[in-house]
RODO-2510 file (C-alpha; in nm, 4 decimals, decimal comma):
residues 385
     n   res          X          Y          Z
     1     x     1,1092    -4,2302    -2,7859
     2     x     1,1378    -4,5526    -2,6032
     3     x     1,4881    -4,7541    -2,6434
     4     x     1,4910    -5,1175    -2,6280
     5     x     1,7342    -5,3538    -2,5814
     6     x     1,7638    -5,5123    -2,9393
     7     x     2,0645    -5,7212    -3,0382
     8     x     2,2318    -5,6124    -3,3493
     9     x     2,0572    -5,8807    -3,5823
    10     x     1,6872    -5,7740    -3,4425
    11     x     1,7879    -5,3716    -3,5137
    12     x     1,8841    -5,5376    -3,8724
    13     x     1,5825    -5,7382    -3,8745
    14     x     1,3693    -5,4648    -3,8340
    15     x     1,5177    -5,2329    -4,0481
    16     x     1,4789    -5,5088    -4,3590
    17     x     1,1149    -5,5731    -4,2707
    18     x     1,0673    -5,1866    -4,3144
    19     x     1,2515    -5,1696    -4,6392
    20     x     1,0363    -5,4483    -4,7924
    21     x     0,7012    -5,2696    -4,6148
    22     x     0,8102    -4,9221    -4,8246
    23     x     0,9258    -5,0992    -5,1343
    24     x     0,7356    -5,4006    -5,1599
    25     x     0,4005    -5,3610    -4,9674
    26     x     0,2874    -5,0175    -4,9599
    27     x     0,2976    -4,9608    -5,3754
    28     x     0,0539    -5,2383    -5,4175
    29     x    -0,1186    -5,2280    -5,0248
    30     x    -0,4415    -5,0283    -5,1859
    31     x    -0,4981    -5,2557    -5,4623
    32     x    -0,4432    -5,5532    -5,2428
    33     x    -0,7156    -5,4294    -5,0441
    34     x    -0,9894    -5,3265    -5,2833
    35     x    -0,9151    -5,6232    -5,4970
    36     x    -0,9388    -5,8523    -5,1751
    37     x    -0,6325    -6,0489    -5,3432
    38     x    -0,3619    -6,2701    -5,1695
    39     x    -0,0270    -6,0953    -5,1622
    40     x     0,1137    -6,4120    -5,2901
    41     x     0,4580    -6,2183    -5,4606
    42     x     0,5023    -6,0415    -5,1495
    43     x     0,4984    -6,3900    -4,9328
    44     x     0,7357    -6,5185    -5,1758
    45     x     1,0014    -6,1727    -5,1168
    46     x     0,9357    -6,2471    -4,7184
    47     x     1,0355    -6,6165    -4,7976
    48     x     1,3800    -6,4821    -5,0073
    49     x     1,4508    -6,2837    -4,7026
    50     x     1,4147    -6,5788    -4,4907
    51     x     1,1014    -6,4210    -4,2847
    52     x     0,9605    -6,7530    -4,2488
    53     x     1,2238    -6,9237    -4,0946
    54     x     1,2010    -6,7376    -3,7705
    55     x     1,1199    -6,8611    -3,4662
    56     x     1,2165    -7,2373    -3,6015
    57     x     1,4908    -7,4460    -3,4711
    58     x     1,7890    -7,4869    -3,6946
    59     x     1,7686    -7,8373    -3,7265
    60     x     1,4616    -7,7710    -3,9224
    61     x     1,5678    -7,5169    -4,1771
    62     x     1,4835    -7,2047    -3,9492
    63     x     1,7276    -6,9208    -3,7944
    64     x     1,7252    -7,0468    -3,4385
    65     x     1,5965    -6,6998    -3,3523
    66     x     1,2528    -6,6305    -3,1135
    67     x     0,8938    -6,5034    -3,0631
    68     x     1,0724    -6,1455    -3,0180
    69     x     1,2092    -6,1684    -3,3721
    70     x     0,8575    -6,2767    -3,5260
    71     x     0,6619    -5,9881    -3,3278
    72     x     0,9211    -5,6817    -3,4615
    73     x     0,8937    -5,8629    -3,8041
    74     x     0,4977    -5,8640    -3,7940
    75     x     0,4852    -5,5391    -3,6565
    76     x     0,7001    -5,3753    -3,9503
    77     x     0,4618    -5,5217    -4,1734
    78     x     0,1694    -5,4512    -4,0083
    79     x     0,2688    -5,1096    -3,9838
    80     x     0,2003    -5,0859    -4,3722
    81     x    -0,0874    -5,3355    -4,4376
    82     x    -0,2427    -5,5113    -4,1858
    83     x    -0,3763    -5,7839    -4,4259
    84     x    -0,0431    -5,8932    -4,5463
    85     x     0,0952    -5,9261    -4,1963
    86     x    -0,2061    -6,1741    -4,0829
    87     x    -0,1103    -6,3360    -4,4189
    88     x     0,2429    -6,3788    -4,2846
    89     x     0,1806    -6,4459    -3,9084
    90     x    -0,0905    -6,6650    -4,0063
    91     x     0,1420    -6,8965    -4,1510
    92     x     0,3714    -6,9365    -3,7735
    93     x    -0,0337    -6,9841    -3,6433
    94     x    -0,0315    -7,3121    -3,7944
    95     x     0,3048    -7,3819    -3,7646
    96     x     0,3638    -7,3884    -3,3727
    97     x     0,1616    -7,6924    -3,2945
    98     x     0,3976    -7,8910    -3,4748
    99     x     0,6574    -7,7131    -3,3382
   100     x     0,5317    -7,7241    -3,0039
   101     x     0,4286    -8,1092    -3,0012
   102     x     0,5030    -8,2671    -3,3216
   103     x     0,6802    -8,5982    -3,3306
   104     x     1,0016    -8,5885    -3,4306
   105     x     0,9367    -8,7285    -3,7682
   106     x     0,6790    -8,4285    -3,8049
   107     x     0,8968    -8,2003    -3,7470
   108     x     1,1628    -8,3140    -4,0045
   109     x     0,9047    -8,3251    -4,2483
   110     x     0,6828    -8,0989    -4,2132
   111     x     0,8618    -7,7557    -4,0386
   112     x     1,1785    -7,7429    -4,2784
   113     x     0,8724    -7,6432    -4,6408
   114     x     0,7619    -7,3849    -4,3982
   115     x     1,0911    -7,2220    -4,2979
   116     x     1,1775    -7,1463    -4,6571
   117     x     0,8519    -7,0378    -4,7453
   118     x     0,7996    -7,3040    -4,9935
   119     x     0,4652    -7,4078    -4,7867
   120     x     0,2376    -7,1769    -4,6136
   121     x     0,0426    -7,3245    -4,2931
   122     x    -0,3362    -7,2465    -4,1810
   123     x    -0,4507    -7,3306    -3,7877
   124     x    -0,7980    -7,4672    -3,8409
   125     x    -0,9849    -7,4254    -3,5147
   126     x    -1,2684    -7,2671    -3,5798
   127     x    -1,6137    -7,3285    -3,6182
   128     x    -1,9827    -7,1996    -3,6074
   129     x    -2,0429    -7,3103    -3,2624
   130     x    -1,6885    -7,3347    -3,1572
   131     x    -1,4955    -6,9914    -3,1743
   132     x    -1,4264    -6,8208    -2,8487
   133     x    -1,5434    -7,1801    -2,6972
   134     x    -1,2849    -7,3604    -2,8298
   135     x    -1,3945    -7,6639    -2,6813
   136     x    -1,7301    -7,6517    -2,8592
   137     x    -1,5682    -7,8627    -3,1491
   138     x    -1,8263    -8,0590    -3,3891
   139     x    -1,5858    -8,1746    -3,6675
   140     x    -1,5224    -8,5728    -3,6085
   141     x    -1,2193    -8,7701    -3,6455
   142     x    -1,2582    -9,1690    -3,6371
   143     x    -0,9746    -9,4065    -3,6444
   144     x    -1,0338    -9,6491    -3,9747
   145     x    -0,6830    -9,8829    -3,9449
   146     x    -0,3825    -9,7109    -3,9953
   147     x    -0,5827    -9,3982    -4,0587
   148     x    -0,8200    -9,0886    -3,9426
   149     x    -1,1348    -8,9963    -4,0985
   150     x    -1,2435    -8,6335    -4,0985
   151     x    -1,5858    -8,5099    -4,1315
   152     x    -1,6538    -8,1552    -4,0627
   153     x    -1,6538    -7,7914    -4,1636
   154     x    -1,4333    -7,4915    -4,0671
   155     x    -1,4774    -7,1361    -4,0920
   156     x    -1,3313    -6,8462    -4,0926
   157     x    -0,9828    -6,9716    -4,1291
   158     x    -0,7148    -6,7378    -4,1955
   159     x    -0,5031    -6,8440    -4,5258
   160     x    -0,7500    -7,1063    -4,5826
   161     x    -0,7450    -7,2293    -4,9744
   162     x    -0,3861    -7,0707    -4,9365
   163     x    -0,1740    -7,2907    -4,7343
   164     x    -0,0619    -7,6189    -4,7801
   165     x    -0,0662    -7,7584    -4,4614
   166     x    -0,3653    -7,7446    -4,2187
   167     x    -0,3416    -7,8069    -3,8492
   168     x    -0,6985    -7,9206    -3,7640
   169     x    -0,8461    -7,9466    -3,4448
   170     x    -1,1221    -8,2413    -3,4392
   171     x    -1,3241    -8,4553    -3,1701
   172     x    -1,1675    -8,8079    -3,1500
   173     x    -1,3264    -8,9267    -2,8160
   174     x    -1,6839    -8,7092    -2,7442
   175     x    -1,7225    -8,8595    -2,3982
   176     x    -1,3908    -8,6995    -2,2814
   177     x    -1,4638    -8,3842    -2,3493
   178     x    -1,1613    -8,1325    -2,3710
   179     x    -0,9804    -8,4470    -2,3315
   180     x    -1,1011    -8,5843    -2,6111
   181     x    -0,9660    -8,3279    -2,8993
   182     x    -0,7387    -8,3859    -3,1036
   183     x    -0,5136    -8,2356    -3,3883
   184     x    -0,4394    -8,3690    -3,7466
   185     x    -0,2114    -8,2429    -3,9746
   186     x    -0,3948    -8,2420    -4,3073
   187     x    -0,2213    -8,1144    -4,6641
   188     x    -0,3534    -7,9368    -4,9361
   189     x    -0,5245    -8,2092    -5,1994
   190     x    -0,6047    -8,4914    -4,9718
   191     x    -0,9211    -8,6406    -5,1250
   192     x    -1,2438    -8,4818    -4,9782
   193     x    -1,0980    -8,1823    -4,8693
   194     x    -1,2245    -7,9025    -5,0348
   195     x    -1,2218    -7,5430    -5,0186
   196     x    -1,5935    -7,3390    -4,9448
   197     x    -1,6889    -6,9921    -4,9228
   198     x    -1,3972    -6,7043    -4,8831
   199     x    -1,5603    -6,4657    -4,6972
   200     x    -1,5453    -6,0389    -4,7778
   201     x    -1,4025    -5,8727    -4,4604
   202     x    -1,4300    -5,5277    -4,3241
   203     x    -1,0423    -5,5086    -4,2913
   204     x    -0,7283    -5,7065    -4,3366
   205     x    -0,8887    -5,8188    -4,6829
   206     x    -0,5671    -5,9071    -4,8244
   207     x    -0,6266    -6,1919    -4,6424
   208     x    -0,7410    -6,5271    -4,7431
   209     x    -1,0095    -6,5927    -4,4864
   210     x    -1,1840    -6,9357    -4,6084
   211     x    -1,4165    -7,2311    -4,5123
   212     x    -1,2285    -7,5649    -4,4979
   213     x    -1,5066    -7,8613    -4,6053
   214     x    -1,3964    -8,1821    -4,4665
   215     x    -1,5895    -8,4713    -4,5998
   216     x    -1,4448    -8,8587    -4,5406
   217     x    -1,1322    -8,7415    -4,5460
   218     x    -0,8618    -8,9557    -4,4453
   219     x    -0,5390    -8,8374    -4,2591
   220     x    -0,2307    -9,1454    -4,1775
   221     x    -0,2184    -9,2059    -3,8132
   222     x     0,1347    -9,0330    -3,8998
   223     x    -0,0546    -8,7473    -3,9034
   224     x    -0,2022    -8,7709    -3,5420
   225     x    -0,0496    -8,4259    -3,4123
   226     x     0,2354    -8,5868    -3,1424
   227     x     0,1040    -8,9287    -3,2225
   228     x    -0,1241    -8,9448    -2,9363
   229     x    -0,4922    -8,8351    -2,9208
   230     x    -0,6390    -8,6018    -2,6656
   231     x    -0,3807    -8,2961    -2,7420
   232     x    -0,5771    -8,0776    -2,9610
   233     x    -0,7293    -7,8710    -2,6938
   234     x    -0,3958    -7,8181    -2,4813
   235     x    -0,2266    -7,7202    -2,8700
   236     x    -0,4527    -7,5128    -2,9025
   237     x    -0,4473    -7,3189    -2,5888
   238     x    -0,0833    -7,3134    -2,5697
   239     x    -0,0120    -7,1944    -2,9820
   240     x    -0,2727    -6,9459    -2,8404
   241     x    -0,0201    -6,8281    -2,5789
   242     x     0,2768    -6,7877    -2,8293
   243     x     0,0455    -6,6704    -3,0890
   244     x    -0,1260    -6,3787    -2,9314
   245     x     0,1701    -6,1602    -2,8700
   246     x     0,2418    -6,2027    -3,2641
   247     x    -0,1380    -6,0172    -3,2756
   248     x    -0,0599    -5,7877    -3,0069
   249     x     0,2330    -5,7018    -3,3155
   250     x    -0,0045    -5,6756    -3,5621
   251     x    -0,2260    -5,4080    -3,3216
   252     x     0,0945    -5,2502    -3,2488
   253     x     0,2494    -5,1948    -3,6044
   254     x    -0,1362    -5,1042    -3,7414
   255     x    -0,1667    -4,7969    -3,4405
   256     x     0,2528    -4,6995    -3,5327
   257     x     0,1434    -4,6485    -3,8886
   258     x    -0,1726    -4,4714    -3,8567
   259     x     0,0230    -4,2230    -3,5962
   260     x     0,2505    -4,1561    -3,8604
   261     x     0,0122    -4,0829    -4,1578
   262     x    -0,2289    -3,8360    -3,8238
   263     x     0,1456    -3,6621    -3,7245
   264     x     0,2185    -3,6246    -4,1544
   265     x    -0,1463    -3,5042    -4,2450
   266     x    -0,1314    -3,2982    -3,9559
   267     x     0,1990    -3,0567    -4,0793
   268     x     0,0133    -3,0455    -4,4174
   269     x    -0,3661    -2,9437    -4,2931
   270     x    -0,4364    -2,5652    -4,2518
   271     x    -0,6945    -2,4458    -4,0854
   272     x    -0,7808    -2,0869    -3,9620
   273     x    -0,4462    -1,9786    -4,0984
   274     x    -0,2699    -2,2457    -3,9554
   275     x    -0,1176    -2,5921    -3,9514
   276     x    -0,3395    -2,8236    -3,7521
   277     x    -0,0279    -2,9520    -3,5496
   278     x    -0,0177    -2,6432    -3,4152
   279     x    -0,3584    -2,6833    -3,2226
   280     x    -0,2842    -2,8023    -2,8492
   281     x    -0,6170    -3,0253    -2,8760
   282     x    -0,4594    -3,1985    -3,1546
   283     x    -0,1051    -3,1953    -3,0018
   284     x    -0,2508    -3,3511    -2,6965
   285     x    -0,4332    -3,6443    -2,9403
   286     x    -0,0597    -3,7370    -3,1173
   287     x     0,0634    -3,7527    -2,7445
   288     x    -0,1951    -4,0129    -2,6001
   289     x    -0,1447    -4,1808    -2,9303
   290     x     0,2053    -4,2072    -2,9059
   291     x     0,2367    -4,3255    -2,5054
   292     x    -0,0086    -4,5793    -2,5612
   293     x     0,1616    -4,7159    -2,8572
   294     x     0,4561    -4,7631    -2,6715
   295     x     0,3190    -4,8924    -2,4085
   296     x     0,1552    -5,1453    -2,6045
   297     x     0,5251    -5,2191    -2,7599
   298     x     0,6735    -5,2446    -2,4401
   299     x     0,3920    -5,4646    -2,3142
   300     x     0,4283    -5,6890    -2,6657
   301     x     0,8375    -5,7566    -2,6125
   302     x     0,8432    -5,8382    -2,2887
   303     x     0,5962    -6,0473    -2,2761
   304     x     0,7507    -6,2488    -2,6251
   305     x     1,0732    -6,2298    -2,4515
   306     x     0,9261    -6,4248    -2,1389
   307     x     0,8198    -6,6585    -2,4215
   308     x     1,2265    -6,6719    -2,5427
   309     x     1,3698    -6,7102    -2,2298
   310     x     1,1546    -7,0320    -2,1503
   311     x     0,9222    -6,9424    -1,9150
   312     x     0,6320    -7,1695    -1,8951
   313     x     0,2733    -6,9702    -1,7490
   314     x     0,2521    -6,6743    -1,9947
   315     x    -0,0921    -6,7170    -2,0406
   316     x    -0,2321    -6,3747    -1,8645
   317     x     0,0587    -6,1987    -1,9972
   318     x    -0,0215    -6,3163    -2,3514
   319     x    -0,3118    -6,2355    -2,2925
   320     x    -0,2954    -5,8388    -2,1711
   321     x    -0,0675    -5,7909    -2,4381
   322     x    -0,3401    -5,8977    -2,7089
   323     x    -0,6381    -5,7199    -2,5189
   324     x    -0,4064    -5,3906    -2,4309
   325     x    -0,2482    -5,3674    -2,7910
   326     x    -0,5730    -5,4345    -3,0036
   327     x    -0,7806    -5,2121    -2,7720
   328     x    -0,5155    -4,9240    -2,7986
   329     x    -0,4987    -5,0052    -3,2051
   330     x    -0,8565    -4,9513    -3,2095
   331     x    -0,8346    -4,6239    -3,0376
   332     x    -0,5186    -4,4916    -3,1955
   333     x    -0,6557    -4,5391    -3,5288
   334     x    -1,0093    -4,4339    -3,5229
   335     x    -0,8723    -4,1140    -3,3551
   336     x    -0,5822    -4,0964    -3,6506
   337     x    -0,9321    -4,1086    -3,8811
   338     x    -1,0532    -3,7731    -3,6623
   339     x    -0,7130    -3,5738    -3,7118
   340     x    -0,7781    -3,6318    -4,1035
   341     x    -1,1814    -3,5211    -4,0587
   342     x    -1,3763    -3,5679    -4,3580
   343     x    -1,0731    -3,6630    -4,5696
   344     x    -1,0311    -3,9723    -4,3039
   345     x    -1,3452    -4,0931    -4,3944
   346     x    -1,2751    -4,1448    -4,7709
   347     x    -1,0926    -4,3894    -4,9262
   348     x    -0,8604    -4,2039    -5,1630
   349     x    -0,7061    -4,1151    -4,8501
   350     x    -0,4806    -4,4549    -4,6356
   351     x    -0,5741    -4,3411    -4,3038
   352     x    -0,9433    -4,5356    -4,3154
   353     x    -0,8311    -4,8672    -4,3579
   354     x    -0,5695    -4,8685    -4,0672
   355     x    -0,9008    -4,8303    -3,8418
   356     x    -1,0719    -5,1319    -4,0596
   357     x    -0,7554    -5,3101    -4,0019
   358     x    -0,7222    -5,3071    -3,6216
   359     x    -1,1011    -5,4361    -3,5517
   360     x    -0,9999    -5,7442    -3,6445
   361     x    -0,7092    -5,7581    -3,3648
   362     x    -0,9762    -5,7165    -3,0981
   363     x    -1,1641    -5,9982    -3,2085
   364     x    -0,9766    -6,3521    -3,3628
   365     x    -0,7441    -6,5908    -3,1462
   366     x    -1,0331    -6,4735    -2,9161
   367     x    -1,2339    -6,1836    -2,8495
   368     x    -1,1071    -5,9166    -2,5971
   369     x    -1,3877    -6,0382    -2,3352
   370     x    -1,2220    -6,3833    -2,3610
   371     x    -0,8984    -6,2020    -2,2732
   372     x    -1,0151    -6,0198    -1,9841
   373     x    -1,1807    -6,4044    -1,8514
   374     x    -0,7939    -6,4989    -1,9219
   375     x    -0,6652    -6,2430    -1,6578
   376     x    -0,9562    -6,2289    -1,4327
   377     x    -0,9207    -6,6203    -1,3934
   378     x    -0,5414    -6,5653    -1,3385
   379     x    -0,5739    -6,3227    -1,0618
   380     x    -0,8138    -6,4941    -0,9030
   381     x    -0,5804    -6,8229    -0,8794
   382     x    -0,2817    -6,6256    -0,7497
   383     x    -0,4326    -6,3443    -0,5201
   384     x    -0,7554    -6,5434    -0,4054
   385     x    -0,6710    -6,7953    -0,1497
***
């Protein structure tokens, strides 16, 4: 296997998010999912092992530590439940636009709740018309004084009804277009802000996925992400870039675990007299499955270690990581369902819900295709003068 060059606290890092995946998560990660429930005890064990406070500064109440620490924590969880780990990443979703271009006086207030865990944060982008075209935004924001007024509706947010503090993307000047976005941070009980349907998922179910209603509801200028209007759409596109590599995790940690249950199930399955392993067709399945996995890892650190190190264009490589990872998570575990055969198809057995899982990972912070635009565009700008 594959040896990378972790520092002593990430090989400790990774080991505890393992320990509280085994002990914690994977008891309860059935229930979770056919109950649909928010792991809320489990987010409150991540927050006593300080799980939230990676990736923020210090000064705020975080560990100082980087994107690299947040993917091999996400991935450890994901490589249990899938829905817990969007649960947890979701949280850092909504987080790095403040990080990234909150005030000051944002940043005191609002980042140090979130480090401890005391506060979980939501990224409210999208919409019914505005998902994959993110710039397609129809919820309005209109200065009244010293204030904002919201009107709108959200969907699909991940940890919506659950968090406490909402980044939310919203029009504040139509005629400028992109330009003319902007992003609010709204809390949790703020007159007119209500909660509407929470949608039933295919996978990651332990997730909160809910409509966010926003009707006259009125956010202090305070509030204005960065104080200045007109940065919601470059926010957006740039938590995108530090965010996807966190999903690439997810894809990553979802494929490592459904391996593991294919390689187990294998040993135990006979067949014509024989263990299953011992077929070469099935050898050469755990093989592919394997290399592209790591891959897929290798992909994932380096391109959250470009992110650590402070360089400033990782948009394509944010992007292949999400599209390679998901698309390999996909494939890994719908083939980890064919190594089980019929037994992979029913749900007394863990294997099917790893494949429900990883759709999703192809899909949100934008859809594969909109990752392969990402690159294509990218090429195109460096190779075709």
């Amino acid at each position: 296997m594959v040896e990378y060059p972790l520092s002593e606290e990430q090989k400790m890092l990774k080991e505890l998010c393992r320990q509280i995946a085994e002990d914690k998560i994977k008891p309860v990660s059935k229930d979770l999912d056919e109950e649909e429930k928010f792991p809320a005890e489990i987010m409150k064990v991540l927050a006593q092992s300080d799980l939230f406070a990676l990736c923020i500064p210090q000064e705020y109440g975080g560990m100082g530590t980087g994107l690299l620490d947040l993917c091999i924590a996400t991935e450890e969880i994901s490589r249990v439940d899938g829905g817990v780990a969007a649960s947890y990443a979701a949280s850092f979703l909504g987080m790095f636009p403040i990080l990234l271009f909150g005030t000051e006086e944002q940043k005191k207030k609002f980042l140090p709740p979130l480090a401890s865990g005391e506060k979980l944060a939501a990224f409210a982008l999208t919409e019914p018309e505005a998902g994959s075209d993110a710039a397609n935004v129809k919820t309005i924001a209109k200065k009244a004084g010293n204030d904002y007024v919201i009107n709108g509706t959200k969907h699909f947010i991940t940890n919506g009804g659950e968090a406490d503090i909402y980044t939310v993307i919203a029009v504040t000047d139509k005629s400028k277009g992109p330009r003319g976005i902007s992003a609010f941070i709204v809390e949790k009980g703020v007159e007119g802000f209500s909660f509407g349907k929470k949608e039933e998922k295919l996978g990651i179910r332990a997730s909160s996925t809910q409509e966010l209603i926003f009707n006259e509801v009125k956010v202090p200028k305070n509030n204005l992400l960065g104080s200045k209007e007109g940065l919601g759409f470059i926010a957006t596109m740039k938590t995108f870039d530090q965010s996807r590599p966190g999903v690439a995790a997810q894809a990553v940690g979802i494929a490592q675990g459904a391996l593991e249950l294919a390689v187990q199930y294998s040993h135990t399955r006979v067949q014509f007299g024989k263990t299953i392993s011992s077929f070469q067709g099935i050898q050469w399945m755990l093989a592919d499955m394997a290399t592209k996995i790591e891959a897929a890892r290798s992909l994932v650190y380096s391109v959250a270690s470009m992110v650590d190190r402070g360089i400033k264009n990782v948009g394509v490589a944010s992007a292949q990581a999400k599209l390679f990872a998901s698309d390999v998570a996909m494939e890994v575990t719908t083939n980890a369902v064919q190594i089980f055969g019929g037994y992979g198809y029913m749900r007394d057995y863990p294997v099917e819900k790893f494949m429900r899982d990883a759709k999703i990972t192809q899909i949100y912070e934008g859809t594969n295709q909109i990752q392969r635009n990402i690159i294509a565009l990218g090429l195109i700008k460096k190779y075709g003068k």
